[in-house]
SEGUDREN-806772 format. One line per 4 residues: number of its first residue (from 0); their letters; for each residue x, y, z of C-alpha. Coordinates in steps of 0.02 Angstrom, whole numbers. Layout:
<rs>
NUM = a = X/Y/Z; ...
</rs>
This chain:
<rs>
0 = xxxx = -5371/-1103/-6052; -5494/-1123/-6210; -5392/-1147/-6377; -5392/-983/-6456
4 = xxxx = -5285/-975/-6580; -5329/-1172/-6660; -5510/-1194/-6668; -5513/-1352/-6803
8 = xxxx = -5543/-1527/-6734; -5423/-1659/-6798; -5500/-1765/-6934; -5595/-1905/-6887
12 = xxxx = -5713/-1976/-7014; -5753/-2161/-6940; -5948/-2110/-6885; -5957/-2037/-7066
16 = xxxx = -5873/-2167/-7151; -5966/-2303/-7086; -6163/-2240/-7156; -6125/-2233/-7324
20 = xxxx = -6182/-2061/-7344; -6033/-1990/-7441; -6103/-2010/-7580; -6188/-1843/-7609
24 = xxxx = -6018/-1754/-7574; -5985/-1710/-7740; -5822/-1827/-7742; -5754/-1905/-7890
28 = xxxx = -5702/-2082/-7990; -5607/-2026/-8127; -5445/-1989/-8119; -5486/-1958/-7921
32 = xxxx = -5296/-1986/-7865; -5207/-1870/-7980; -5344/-1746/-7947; -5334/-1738/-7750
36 = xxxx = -5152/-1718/-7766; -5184/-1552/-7828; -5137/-1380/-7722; -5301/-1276/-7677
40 = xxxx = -5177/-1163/-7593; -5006/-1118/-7509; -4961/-1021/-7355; -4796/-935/-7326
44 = xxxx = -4795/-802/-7195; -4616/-763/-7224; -4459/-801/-7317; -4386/-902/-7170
48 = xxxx = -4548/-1009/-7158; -4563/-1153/-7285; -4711/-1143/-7394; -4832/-1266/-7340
52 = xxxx = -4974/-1326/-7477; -5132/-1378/-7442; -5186/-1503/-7547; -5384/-1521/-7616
56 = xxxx = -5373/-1700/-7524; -5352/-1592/-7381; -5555/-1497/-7420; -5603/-1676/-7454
60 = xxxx = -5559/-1743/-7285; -5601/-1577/-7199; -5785/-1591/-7251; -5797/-1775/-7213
64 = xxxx = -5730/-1739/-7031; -5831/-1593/-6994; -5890/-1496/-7131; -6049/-1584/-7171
68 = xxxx = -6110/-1515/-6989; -6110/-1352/-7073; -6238/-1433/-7203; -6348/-1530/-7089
72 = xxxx = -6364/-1417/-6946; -6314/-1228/-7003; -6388/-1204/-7172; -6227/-1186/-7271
76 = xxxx = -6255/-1270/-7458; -6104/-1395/-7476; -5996/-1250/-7587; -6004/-1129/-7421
80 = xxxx = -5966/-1262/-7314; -5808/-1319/-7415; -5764/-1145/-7430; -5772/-1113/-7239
84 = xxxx = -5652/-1288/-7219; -5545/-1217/-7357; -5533/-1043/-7238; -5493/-1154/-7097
88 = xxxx = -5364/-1245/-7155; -5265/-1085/-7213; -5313/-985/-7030; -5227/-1120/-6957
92 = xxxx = -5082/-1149/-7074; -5048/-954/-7015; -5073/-980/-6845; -4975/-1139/-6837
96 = xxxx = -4836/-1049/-6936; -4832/-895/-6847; -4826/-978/-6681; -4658/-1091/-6745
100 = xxxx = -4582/-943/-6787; -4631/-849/-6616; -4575/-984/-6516; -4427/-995/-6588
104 = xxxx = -4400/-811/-6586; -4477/-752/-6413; -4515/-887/-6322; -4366/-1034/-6330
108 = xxxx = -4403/-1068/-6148; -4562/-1123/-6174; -4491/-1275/-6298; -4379/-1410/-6252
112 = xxxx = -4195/-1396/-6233; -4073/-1500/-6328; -4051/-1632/-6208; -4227/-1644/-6176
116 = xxxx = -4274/-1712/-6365; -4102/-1792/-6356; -4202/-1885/-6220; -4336/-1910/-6303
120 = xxxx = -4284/-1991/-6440; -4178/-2109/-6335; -4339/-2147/-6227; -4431/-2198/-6382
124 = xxxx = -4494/-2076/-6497; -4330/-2147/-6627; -4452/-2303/-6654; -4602/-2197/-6723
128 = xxxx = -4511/-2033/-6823; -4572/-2147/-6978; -4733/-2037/-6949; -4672/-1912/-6858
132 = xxxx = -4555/-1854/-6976; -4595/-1702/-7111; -4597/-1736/-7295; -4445/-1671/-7344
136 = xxxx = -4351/-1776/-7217; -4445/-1914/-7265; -4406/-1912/-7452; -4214/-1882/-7410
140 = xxxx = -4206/-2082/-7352; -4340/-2132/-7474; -4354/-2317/-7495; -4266/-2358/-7327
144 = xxxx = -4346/-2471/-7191; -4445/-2416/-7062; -4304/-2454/-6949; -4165/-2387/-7048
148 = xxxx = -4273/-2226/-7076; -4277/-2199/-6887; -4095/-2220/-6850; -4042/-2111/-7004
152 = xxxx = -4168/-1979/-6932; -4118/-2011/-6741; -3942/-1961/-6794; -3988/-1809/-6900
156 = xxxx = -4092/-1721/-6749; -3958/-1758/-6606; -3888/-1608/-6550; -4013/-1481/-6648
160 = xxxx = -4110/-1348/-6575; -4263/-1332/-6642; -4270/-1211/-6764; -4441/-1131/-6874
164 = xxxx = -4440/-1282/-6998; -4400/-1420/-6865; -4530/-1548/-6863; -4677/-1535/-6773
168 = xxxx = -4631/-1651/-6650; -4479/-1554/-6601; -4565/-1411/-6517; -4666/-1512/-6375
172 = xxxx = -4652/-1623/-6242; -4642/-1812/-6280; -4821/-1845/-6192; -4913/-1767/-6320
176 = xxxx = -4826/-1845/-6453; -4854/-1994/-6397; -5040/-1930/-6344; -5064/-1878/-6535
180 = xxxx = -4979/-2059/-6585; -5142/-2141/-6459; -5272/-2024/-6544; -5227/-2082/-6705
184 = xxxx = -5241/-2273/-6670; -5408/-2235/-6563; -5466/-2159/-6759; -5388/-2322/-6838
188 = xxxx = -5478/-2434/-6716; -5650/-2332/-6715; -5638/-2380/-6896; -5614/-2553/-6879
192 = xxxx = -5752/-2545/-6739; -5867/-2449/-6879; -5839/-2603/-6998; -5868/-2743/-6891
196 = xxxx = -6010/-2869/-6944; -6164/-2856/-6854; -6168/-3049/-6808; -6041/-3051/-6712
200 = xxxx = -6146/-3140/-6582; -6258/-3116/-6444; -6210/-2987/-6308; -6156/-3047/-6130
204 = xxxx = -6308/-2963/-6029; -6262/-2924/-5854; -6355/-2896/-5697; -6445/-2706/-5733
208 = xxxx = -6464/-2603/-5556; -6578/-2481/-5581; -6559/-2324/-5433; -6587/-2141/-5431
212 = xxxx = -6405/-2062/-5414; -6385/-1960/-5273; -6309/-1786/-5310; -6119/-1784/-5332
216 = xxxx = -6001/-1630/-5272; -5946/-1511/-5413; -5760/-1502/-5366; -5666/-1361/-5443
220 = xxxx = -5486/-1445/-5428; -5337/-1345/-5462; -5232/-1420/-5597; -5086/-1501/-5492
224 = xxxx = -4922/-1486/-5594; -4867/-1656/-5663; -4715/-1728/-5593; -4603/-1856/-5673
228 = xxxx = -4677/-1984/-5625; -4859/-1916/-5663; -4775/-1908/-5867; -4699/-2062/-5855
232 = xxxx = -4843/-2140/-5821; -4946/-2051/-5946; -4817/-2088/-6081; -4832/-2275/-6026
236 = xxxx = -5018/-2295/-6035; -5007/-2219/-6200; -4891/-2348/-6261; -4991/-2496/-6218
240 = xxxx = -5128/-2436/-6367; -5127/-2544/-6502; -5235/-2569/-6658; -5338/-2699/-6660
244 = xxxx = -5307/-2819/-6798; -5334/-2981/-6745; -5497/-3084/-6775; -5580/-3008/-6903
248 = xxxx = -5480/-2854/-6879; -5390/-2820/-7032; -5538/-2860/-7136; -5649/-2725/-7065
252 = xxxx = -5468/-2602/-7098; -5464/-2673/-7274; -5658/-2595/-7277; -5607/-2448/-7211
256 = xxxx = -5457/-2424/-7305; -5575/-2428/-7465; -5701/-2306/-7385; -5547/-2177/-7361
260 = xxxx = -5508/-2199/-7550; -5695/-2190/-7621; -5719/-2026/-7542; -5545/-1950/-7585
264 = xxxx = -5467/-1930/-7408; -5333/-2076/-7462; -5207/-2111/-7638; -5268/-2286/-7699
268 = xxxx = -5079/-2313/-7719; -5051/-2276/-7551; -5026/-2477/-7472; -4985/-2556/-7300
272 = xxxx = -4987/-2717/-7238; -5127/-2791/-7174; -5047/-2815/-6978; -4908/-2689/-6983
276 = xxxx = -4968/-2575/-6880; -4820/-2469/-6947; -4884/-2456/-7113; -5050/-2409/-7061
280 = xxxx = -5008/-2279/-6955; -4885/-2209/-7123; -5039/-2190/-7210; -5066/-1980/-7263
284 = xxxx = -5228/-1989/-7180; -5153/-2039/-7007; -4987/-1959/-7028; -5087/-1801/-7046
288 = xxxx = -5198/-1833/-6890; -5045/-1861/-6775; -4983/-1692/-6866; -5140/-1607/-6837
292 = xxxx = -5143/-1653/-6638; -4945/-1597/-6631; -4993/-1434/-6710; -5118/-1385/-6598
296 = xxxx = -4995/-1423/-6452; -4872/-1313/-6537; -5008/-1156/-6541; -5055/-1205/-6349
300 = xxxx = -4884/-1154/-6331; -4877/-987/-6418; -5025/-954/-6329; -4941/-986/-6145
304 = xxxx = -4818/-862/-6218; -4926/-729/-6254; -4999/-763/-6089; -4842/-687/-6003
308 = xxxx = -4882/-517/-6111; -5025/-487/-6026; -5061/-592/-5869; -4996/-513/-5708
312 = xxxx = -4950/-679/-5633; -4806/-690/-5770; -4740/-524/-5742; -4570/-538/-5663
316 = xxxx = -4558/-485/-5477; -4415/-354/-5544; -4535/-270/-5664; -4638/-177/-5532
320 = xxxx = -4681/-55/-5662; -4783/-169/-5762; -4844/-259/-5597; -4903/-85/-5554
324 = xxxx = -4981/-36/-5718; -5076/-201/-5721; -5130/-172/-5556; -5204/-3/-5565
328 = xxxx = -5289/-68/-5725; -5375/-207/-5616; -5392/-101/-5471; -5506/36/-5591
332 = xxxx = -5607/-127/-5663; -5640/-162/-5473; -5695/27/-5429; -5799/55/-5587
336 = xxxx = -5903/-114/-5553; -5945/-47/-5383; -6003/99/-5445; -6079/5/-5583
340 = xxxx = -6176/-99/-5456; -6211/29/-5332; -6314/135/-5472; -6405/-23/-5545
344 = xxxx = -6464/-81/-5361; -6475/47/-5246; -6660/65/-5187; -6715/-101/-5273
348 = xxxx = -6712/-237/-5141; -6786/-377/-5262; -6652/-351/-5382; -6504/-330/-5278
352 = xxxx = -6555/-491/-5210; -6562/-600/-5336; -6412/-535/-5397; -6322/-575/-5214
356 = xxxx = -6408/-746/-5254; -6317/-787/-5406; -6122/-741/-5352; -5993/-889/-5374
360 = xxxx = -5794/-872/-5421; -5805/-775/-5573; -5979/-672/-5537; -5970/-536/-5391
364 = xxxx = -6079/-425/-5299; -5958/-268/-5220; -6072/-168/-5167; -6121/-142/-5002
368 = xxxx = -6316/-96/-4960; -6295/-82/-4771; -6446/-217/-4753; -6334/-349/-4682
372 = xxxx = -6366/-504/-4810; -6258/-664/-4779; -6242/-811/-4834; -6279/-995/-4738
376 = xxxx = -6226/-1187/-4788; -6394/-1279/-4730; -6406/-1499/-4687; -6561/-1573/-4637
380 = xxxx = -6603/-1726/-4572; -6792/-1753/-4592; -6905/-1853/-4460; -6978/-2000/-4529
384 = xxxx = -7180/-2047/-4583; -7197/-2090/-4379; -7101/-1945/-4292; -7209/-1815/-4414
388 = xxxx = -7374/-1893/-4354; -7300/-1901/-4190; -7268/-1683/-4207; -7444/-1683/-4290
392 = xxxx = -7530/-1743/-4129; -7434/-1660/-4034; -7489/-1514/-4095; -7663/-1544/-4083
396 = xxxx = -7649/-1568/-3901; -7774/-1448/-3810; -7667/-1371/-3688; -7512/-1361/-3835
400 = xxxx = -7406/-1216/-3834; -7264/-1160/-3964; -7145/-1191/-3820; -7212/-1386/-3787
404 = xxxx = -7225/-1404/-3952; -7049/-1374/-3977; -6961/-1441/-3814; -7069/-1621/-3896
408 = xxxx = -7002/-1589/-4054; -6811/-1563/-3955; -6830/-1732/-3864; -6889/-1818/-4038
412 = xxxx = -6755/-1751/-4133; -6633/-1834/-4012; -6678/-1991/-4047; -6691/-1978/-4222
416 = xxxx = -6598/-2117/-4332; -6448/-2044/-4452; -6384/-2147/-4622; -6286/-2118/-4742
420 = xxxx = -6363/-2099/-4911; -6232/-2107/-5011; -6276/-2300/-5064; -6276/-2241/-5262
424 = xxxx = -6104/-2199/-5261; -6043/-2377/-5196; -6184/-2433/-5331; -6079/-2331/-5453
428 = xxxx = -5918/-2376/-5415; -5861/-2214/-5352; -5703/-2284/-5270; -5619/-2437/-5186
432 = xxxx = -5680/-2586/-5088; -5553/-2675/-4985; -5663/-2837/-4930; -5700/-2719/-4764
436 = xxxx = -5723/-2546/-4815; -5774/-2452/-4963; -5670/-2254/-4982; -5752/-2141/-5097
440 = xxxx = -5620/-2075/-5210; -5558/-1883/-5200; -5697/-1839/-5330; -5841/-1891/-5216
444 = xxxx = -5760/-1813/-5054; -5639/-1663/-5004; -5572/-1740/-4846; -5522/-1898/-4888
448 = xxxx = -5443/-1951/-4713; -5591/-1891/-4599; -5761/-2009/-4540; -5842/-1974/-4693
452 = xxxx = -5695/-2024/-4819; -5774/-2224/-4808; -5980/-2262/-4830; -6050/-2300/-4671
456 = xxxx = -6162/-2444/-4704; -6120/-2641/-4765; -6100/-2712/-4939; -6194/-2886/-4940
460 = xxxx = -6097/-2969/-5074; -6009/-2912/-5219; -6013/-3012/-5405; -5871/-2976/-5524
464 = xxxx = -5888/-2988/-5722; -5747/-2980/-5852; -5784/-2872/-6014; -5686/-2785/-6146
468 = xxxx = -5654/-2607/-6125; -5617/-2487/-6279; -5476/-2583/-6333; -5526/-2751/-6328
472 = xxxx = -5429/-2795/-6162; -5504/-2887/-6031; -5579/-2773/-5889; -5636/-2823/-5721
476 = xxxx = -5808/-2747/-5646; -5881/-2770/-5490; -6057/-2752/-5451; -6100/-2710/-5256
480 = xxxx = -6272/-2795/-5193; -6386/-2770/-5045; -6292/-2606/-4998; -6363/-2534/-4837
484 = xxxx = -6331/-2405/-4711; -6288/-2420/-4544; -6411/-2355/-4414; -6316/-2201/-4331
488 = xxxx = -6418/-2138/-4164; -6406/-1938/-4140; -6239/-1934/-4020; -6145/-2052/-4172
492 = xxxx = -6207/-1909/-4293; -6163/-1766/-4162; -5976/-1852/-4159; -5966/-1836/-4333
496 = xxxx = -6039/-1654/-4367; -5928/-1590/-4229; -5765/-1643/-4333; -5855/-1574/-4474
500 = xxxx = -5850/-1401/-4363; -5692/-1400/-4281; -5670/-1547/-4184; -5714/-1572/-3993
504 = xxxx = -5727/-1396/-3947; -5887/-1374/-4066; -6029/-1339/-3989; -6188/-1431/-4054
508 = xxxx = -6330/-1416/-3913; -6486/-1360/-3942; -6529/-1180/-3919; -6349/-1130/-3917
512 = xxxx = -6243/-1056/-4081; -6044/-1096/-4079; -5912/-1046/-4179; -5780/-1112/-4309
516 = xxxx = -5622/-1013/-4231; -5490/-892/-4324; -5651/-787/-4424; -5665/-628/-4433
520 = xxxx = -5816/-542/-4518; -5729/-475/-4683; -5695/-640/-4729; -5758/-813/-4798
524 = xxxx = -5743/-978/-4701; -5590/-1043/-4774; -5609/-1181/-4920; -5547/-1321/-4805
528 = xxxx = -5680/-1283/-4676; -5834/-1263/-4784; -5766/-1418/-4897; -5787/-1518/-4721
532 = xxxx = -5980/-1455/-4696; -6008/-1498/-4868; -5937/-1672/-4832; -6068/-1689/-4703
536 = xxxx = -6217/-1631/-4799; -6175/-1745/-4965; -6184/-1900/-4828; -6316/-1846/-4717
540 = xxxx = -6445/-1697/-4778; -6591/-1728/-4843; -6588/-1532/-4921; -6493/-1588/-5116
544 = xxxx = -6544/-1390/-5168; -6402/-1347/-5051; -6291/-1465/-5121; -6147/-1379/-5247
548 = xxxx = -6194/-1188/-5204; -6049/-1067/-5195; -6081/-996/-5016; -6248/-1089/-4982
552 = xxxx = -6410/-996/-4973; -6419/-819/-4960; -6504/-750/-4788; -6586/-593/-4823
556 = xxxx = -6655/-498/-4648; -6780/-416/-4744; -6868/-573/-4841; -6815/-718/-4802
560 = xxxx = -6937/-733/-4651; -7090/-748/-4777; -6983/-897/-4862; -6926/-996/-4747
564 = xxxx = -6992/-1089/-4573; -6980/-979/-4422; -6844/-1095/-4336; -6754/-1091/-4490
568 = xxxx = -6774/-903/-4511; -6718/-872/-4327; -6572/-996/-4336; -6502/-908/-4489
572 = xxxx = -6530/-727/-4407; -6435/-784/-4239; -6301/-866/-4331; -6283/-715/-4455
576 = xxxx = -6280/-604/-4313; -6138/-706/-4233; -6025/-701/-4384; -5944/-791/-4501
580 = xxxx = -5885/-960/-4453; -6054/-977/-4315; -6154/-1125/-4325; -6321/-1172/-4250
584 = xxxx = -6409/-1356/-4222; -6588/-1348/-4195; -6732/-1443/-4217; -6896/-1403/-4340
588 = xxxx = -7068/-1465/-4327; -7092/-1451/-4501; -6921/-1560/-4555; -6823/-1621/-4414
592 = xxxx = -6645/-1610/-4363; -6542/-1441/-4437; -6379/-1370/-4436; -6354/-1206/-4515
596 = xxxx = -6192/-1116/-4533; -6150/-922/-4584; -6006/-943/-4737; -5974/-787/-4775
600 = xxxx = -6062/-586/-4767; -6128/-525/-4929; -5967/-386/-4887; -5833/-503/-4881
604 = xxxx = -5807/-440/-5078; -5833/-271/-5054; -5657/-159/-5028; -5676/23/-4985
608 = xxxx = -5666/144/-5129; -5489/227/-5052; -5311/217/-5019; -5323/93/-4878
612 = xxxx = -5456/-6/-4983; -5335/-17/-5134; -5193/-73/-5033; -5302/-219/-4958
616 = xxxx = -5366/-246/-5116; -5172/-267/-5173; -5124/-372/-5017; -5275/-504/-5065
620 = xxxx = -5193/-520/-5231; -5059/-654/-5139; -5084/-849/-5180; -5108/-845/-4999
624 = xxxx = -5286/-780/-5010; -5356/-877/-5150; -5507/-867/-5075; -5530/-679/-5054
628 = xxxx = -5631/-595/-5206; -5483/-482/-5237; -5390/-647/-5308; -5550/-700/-5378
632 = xxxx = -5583/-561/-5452; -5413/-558/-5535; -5415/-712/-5613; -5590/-685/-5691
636 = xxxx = -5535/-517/-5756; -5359/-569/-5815; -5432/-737/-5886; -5539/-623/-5996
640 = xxxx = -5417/-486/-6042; -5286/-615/-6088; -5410/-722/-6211; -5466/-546/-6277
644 = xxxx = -5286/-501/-6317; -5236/-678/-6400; -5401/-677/-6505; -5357/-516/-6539
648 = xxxx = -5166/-572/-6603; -5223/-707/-6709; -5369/-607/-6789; -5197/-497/-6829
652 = xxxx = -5107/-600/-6879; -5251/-694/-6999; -5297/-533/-7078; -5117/-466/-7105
656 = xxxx = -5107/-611/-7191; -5239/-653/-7271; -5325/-524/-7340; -5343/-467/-7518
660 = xxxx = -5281/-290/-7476; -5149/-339/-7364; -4962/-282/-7390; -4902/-449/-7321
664 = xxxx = -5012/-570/-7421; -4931/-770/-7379; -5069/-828/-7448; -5121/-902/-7649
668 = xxxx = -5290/-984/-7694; -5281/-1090/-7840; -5480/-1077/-7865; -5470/-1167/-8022
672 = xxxx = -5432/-1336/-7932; -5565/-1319/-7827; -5709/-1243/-7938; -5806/-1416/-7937
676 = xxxx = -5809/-1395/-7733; -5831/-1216/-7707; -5964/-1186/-7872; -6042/-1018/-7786
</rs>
């Protein structure tokens, strides 16, 4: 889900630090500590929430970060774009706070459990609450080591629950702490990176293949739930980041750590040591950032809470009543959309089809016109320069006849030559090579154990390079050479479609239309099935404006027979006719070897405006039919009706809060601090 509630990116000034244009920000030299230490202004949204301040270093860094955008690309003068950072930073201070206090309220299942950040800390967090730590807490063991600082910590949050004024860190999971710990040494090291000398050298230059890409799929993955194992792993790739400070490492920080000062973002008493990566990462700026990240966790909490208010998949099986009224407020968005539709279209062919044109998962068409539309998956496997002048002369033949023509154009098609053209993606790397076989990776294929999972052609030799990735470690590439297809006659391509369309009882002869079994007309081909075809087509066809549509191309009786070939147009009718799930292989004069299959009538969304309609409409609502538009439609709907209601709930809560008029004002300006930034 889109984040709501926390809209503000986490500071990261290294691209703005680095070009020395800064100095037009209005910032100052005298007494430039003392005065960024001052409070602009202080949120408290109640008496059991601490009062949080934000301090004018806050505006300073705010506008470096992001707000200059507002100057450069919006029109805002430099006063109205610190304002609109200053209004930012308090938004979220309310949201941030509010959502503490709901959690800890409403929603305690949503945050760990005692033993879980018992865990934690015993799995590692103990060695970084240095930064992770809140101010107050920090202060109490002022002047301790980083190490003793931990411990003393460690001890004083075993066996808490998390209360409103816990720290940060408390309230999520130990991956994105540690995910927020990597973001800010990513910032530290883009720094470094921004500092480097220019002479470091000439570039390694490596081979350059230059290729047109074929087209990829557009997978729409569902988000599997991470296991243990899945975190762990996360967790531990996070842990290998490091800042890079060897070389001339800490020189380019010591640059950097000057920058931060000029422009106000950093105390020029603030110190660390040049390769203590622990003192770096205590630095205000980067405390803050990790802060910043954990805080926007915190609110993508609250907001999974608020989810369960008004999304029907969180409504407990025992509340049928609320089930029910959610239902019947779905079921009447349904009902008014088809009669909706049904006014806008009815009588105006052109129209109606293009909108039956543009339908995917969150975009429907539920009204029926009685024409009959469907909609077909297409792959097409064109002749070659010699078997089109081969048609072309056939066709010229005195005695030729539309039947000769085609019973030659039959025979040629048979012994057309099939490769895969998929030779980019081993170009690109899009998977593994085992010495033998290269598999394309679950992002370039959906059935990653059938014919089509491994590239069906040779790899001449491969080269291998070493380079450094993002954080200077050594990375191995390879680089594929002289990749080529294999040369697969028509009855190797026939073996291959027929898996593609149910195995060995599809029927792929010419002239003859078969069927993908267990479809009925009122529904789709399932996922699975159609993911196969597209399989096929990504390797094979020739026809890349077929590639990543929802249902394929629509079929309209009425006009596609003006748009498309007449073996084309009368493959598409039969299959149509035949139902979902039928499938036709036929030969064109004008391209060459087809298969065309019906996915799905332009019905299978429409429910009948009655009792037995609604119930169906109900029934289709089961994870079981994910595909069905009654699911789809759901989850569009819901989706929008739950990110209306949370946008609505932190406008709320901003306003009750913020405004001038406002009974529960948690909010002070101090606009005398800030008059030099905000002179309008």
């Amino acid at each position: 889900m889109k984040k709501l509630l926390f809209k503000i990116a986490t500071v990261a000034a290294a691209a703005a630090l680095s070009v020395g244009t800064l100095a037009s920000c209005g910032l100052f030299t005298v007494n430039q500590d003392r005065d960024m230490k001052q409070v602009v202004a202080t949120v408290q949204i109640a008496d059991d929430v601490a009062l949080e301040n934000i301090y004018k270093r806050e505006m300073v860094a705010g506008y470096v970060s992001y707000g200059y955008q507002y100057v450069q690309h919006y029109g805002q003068t430099s006063s109205q774009a610190y304002a609109t950072v200053l209004n930012n930073l308090i938004n979220n201070k309310v949201i941030i706070q509010q959502s503490k206090k709901e959690l800890v309220k409403n929603y305690k299942d949503l945050l760990p459990t005692v033993a879980e950040n018992d865990a934690a800390l015993e799995g590692g967090l103990k060695d970084y609450l240095f930064v992770l730590a809140t101010d107050a807490e920090l202060e109490k063991y002022d002047g301790q080591s980083v190490a003793d600082l931990n411990a003393k910590l460690s001890a004083d949050y075993k066996g808490k629950e998390v209360e409103i004024n816990s720290a940060p860190f408390r309230f999520v999971k130990p991956e994105k702490v540690y995910e927020a710990i990597s973001g800010a040494i990513d910032s530290v090291n883009s720094l470094i990176d921004s500092f480097a000398d220019d002479d470091d050298g000439d570039e390694v230059v490596f081979e350059n293949i230059s290729y047109t890409a074929r087209t990829t799929p557009t997978m729409n993955k569902e988000e599997e739930e991470e296991t243990e194992d899945d975190i762990a792993e996360k967790i531990a790739e996070y842990k290998k980041n490091y800042i890079k400070l060897g070389g001339s490492g800490a020189a380019n920080f010591a640059k950097a750590f000057d920058r931060l000062v000029e422009t106000g973002v950093l105390d020029s008493t603030e110190d660390y040591s040049a390769k203590d990566v622990n003192s770096i990462l205590s630095l205000s700026y980067f405390r803050n950032m990790i802060k910043s990240s954990i805080e926007g966790n915190i609110v993508n909490l609250y907001e999974e809470g608020l989810k369960k208010t008004a999304n029907i998949d969180y409504v407990s099986e025992t509340d049928s009543a609320k089930k029910d009224e959610i239902f019947n407020a779905l079921w009447d968005q349904y009902a008014n959309l088809q009669k909706t539709q049904q006014a806008s279209y009815q009588g105006s062919i052109k129209n109606f089809e293009t909108k039956l044109g543009s339908v995917n998962d969150s975009t429907f068409v539920v009204y029926d016109s009685g024409i009959g539309y469907t909609y077909v998956t297409h792959l097409v496997v064109n002749f070659d320069e010699q078997q089109t002048e081969l048609v072309s002369e056939e066709q010229k033949k005195e005695n030729a006849t539309d039947e000769t023509v085609q019973a030659f154009v039959d025979k040629l098609a048979k012994d057309i030559i099939v490769k895969d053209l998929r030779a980019t993606w081993v170009q690109s790397g899009y998977g593994t090579y085992d010495g033998e076989k290269f598999t394309f990776s679950d992002d370039y294929v959906y059935d990653t154990e059938g014919p089509l999972a491994n590239y069906l052609g040779k790899i001449d030799r491969i080269t291998t390079y070493v380079d450094k990735d993002e954080d200077d470690k050594d990375e191995l590439h390879l680089q594929f050479h002289g990749v080529t297809p294999d040369e697969l006659n028509y009855d190797r391509f026939v073996e291959i479609a027929k898996y593609a369309l149910g195995g060995d009882n599809a029927v792929l002869e010419f002239g003859q239309v078969g069927k993908i079994d267990g479809y009925d007309n009122a529904k789709r081909i399932s996922k699975e099935d159609f993911n196969k075809f597209e399989d096929l087509k990504f390797a094979f066809s020739n026809d890349e404006g077929n590639f990543n549509n929802y249902l394929g191309y629509l079929f309209s009786p009425i006009t596609s027979s003006t748009k498309y070939v007449s073996a084309y147009f009368d493959a598409c009718k039969e299959v149509s006719e035949a139902g979902v799930g039928a499938y036709k292989m036929f030969a064109s004069k004008e391209y060459g070897l087809h298969i065309v299959l019906c996915s799905a009538k332009a019905t299978y969304g429409v429910y009948e405006i009655s009792e037995e309609g609604k119930a169906e409409f109900r029934k289709d609502l089961d994870d079981e039919n994910k595909d069905s538009v009654a699911y789809l439609f759901m989850q569009a709907n819901v989706d929008l009706v739950t990110d209306n209601y949370i946008s609505d709930v932190a406008q709320g809560f901003i306003y009750s809060y913020t405004a001038e008029d406002s009974k529960q004002l948690a909010v002070k300006r101090f606009e005398n601090v800030y008059k030099d930034l905000v002179t309008e």
